[in-house]
C-alpha positions, 0 to 999 in steps of 0.5 A, spaced: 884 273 587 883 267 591 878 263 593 873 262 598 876 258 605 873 251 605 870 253 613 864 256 610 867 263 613 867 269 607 874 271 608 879 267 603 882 262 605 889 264 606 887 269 610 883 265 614 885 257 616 890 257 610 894 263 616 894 257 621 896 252 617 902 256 615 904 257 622 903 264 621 898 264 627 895 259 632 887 258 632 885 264 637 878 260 639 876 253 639 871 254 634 876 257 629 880 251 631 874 246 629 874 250 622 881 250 620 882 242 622 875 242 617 880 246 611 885 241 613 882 235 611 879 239 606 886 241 603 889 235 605 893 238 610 897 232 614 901 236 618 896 241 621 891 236 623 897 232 626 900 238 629 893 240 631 891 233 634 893 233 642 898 227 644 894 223 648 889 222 643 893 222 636 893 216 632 898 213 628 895 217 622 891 222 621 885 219 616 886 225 610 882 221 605 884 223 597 877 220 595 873 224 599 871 231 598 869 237 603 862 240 601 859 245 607 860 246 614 856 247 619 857 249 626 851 247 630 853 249 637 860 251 642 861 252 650 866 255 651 873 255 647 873 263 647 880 266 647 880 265 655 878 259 656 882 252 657 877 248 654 871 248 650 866 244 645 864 244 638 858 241 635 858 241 628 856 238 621 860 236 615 858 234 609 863 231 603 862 227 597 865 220 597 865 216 591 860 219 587 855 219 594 853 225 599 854 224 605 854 228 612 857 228 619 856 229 625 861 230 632 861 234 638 868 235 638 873 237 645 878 241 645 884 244 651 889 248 650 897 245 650 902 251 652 896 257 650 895 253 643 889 250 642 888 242 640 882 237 639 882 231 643 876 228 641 869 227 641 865 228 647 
């Protein structure tokens, strides 16, 4: 059996984000995006958070830091992102450990769609 996905959502996580990471499908939703991108820092997924990032803003690497460790996630709001849009926003809350203390994150994160995939670009 395995475990729960790291986005906070019920399904497994090779069920859930694990299928987009894999290259088995691609994130039908902004939002869906958001999540994976969150399962891939915390599974230290380099390739998918590079892959996933969009060209004009993707830095040199995509800061997966070992040391820090993904708790919980919340999604606070979105606009739009829907399957038939082109852009949307989604606001969320990370939490992590990182070197023994809790801490949390707050980014209200951008996305478009390049050739029908959607991509983060950054925050709004």
């Amino acid at each position: 059996m395995s475990s729960k996905c790291p986005c906070g959502l019920s399904e497994p996580y090779e069920r859930c984000c694990g299928r987009f990471h894999a290259g088995e499908s691609s994130a039908p939703t902004a939002e869906a995006l958001m999540r994976s991108r969150y399962s891939a820092f915390s599974v230290g997924d380099s390739d998918y958070l590079r892959r996933t990032w969009h060209p004009a803003t993707r830095p040199a690497g995509t800061g997966v830091d070992r040391r820090t460790r993904w708790t919980g996630l919340e999604v606070l709001e979105t606009a739009r992102g829907g399957p038939f849009d082109t852009e949307g926003t989604v606001r969320f809350r990370a939490h992590y450990v990182e070197r023994g203390r809790r801490g949390r994150m707050e980014e209200n994160s951008k996305f478009v769609r390049v050739e029908g995939d959607w991509v983060y670009v950054g925050t709004v």
